[in-house]
MMTF fields as JSON, N, C-alpha, C and O atoms, coordinates in Angstrom:
{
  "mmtfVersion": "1.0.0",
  "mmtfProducer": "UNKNOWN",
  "numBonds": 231,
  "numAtoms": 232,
  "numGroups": 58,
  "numChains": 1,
  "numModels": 1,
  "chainsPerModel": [1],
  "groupsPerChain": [58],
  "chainIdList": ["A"],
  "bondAtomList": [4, 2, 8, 6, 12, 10, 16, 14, 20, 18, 24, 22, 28, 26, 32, 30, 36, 34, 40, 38, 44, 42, 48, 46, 52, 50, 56, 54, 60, 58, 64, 62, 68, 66, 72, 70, 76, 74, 80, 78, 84, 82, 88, 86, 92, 90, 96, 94, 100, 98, 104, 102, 108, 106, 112, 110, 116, 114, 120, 118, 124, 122, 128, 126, 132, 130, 136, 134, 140, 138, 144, 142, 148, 146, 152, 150, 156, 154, 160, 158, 164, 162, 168, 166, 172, 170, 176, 174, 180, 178, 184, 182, 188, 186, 192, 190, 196, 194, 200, 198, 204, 202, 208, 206, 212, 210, 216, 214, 220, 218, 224, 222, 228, 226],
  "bondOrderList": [1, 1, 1, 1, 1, 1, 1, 1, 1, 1, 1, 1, 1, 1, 1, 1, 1, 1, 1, 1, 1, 1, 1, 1, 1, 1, 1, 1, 1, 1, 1, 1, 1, 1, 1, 1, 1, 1, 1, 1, 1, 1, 1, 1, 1, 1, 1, 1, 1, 1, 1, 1, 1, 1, 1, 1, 1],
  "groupList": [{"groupName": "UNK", "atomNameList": ["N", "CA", "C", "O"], "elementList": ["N", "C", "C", "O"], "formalChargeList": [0, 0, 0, 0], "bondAtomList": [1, 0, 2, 1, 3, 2], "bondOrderList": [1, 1, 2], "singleLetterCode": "X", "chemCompType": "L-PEPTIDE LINKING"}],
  "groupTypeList": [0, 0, 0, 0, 0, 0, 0, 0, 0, 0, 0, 0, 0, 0, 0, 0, 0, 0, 0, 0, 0, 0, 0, 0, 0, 0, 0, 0, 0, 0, 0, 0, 0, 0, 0, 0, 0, 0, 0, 0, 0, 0, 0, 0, 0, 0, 0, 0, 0, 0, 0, 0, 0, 0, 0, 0, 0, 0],
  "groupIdList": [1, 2, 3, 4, 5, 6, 7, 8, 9, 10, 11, 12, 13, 14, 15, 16, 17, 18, 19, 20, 21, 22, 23, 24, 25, 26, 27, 28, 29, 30, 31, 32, 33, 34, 35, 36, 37, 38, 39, 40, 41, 42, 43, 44, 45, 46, 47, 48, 49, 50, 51, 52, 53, 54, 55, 56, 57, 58],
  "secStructList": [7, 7, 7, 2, 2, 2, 2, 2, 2, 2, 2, 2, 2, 2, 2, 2, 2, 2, 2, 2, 2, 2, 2, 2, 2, 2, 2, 1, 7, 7, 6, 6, 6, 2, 2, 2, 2, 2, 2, 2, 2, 2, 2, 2, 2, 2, 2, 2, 2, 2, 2, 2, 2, 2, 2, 2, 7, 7],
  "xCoordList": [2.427, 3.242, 4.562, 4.698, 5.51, 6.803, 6.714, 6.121, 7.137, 7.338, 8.689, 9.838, 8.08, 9.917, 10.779, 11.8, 11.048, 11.814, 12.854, 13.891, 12.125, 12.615, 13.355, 14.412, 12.885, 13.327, 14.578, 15.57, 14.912, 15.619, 16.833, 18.026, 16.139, 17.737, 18.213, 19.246, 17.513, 18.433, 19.507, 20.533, 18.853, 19.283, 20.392, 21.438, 20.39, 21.888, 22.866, 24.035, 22.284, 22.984, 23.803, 24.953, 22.815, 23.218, 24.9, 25.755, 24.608, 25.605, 26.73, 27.747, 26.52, 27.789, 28.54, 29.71, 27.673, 28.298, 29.238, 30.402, 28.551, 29.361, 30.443, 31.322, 30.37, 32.034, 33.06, 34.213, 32.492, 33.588, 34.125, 35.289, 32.952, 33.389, 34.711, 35.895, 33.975, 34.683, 36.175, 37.113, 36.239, 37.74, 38.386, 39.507, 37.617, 38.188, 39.131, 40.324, 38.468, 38.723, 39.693, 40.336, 40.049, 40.713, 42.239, 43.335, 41.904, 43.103, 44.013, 45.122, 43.089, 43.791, 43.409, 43.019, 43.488, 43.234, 44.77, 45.724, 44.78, 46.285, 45.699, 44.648, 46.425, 45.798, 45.449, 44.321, 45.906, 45.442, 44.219, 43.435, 44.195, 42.642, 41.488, 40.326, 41.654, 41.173, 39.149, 38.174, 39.537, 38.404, 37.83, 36.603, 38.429, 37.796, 37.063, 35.992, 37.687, 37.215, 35.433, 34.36, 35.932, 34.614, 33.572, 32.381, 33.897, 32.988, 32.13, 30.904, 33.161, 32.786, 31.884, 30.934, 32.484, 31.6, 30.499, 29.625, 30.071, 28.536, 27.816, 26.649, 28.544, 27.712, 27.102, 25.918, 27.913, 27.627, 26.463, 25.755, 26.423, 25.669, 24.472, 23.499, 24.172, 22.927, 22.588, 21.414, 23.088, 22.798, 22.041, 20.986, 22.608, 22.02, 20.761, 19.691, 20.826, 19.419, 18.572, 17.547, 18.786, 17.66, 17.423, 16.309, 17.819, 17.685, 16.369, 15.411, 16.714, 16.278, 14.705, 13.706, 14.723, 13.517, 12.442, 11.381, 13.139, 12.577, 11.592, 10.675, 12.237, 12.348, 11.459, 10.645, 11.564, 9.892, 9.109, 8.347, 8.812, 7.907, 7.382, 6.324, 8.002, 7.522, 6.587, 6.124],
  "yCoordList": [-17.278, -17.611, -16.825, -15.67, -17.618, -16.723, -15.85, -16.354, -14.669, -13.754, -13.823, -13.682, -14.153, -14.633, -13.943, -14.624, -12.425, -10.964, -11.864, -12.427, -11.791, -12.146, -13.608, -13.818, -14.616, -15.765, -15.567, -16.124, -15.053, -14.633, -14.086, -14.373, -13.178, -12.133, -13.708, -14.283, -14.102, -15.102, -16.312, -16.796, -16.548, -17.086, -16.438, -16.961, -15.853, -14.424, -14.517, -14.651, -14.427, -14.267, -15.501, -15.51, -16.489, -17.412, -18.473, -19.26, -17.921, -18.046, -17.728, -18.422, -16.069, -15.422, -15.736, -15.466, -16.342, -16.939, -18.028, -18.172, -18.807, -20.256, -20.361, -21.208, -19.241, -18.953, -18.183, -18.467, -17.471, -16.645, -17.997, -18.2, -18.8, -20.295, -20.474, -20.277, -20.996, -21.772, -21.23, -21.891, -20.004, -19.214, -19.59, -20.096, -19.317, -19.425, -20.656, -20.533, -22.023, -23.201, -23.652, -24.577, -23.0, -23.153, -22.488, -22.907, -21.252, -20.166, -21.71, -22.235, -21.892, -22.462, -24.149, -24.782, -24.506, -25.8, -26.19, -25.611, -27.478, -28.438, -29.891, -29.994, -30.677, -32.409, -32.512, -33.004, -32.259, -32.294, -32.071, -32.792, -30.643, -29.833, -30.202, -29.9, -30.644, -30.789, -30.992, -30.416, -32.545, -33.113, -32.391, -32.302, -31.804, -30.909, -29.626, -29.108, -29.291, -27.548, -27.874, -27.285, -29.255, -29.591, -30.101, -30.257, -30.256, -30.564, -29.772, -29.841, -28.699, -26.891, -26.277, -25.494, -26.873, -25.977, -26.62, -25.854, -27.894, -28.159, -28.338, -28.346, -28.417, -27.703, -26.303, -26.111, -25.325, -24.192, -23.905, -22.898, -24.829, -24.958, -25.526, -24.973, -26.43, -27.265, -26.301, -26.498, -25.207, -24.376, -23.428, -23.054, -22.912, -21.501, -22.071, -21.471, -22.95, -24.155, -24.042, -23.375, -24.519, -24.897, -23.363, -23.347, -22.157, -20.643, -20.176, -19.501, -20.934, -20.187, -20.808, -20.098, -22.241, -22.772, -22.16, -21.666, -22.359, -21.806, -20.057, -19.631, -19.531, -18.444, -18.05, -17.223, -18.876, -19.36, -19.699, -18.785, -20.894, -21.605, -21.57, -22.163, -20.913, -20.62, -19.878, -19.576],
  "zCoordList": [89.969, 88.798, 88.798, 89.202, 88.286, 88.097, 86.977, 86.023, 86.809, 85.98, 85.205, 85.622, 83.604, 82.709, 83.002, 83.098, 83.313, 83.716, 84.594, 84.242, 86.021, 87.495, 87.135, 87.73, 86.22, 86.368, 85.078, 85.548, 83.768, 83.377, 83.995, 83.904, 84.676, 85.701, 86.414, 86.072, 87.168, 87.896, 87.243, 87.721, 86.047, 85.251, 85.102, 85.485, 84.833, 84.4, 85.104, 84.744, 86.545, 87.528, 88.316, 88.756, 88.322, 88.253, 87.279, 87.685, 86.101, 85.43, 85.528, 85.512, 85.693, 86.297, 87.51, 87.783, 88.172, 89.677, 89.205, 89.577, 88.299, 88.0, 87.52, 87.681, 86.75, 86.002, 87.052, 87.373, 87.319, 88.828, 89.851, 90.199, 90.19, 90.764, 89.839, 90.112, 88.441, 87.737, 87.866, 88.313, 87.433, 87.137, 88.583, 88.635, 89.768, 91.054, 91.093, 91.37, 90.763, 90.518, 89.965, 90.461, 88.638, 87.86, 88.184, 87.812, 89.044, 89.371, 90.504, 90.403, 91.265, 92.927, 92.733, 93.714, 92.007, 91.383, 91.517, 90.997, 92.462, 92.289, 93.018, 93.651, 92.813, 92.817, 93.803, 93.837, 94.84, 96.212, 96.748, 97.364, 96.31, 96.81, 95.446, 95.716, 94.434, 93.816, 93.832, 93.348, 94.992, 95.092, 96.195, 96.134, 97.273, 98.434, 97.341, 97.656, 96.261, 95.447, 94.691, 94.815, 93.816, 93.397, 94.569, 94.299, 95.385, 96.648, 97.013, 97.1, 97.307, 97.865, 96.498, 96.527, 95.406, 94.028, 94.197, 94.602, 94.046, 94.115, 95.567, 95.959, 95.906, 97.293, 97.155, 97.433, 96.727, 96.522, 95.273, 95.254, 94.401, 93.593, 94.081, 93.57, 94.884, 95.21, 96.081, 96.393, 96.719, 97.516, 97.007, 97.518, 95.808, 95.211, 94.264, 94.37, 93.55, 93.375, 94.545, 94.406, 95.562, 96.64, 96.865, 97.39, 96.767, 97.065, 96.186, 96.564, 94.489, 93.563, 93.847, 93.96, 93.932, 94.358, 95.061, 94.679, 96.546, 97.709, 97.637, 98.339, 96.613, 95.752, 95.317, 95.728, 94.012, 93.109, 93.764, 94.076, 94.294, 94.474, 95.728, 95.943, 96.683, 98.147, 98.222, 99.322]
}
């Protein structure tokens, strides 16, 4: 079983990643790169998902 503690912190942590993305995004964000940045963000996201999984449930 997961322990609420361990799955909380990640939660946390998790968050904090998304906004540091986000701000990143937002800093170097122009029309061009736009659709390549959100590409790279959920990639990076389906990544740290498939981490947290693998994580838990392994």
């Amino acid at each position: 079983m997961v322990r609420p503690c361990s799955f909380y912190l990640t939660i946390q942590i998790f968050l904090k990643a998304t906004r540091k993305l986000q701000n990143y995004q937002d800093r170097f964000s122009s029309a061009s790169l736009n659709k390549r940045k959100q590409f790279f963000f959920f990639t990076m996201l389906a990544v740290f998902f498939g981490c947290i999984f693998i994580l838990f449930i392994g």
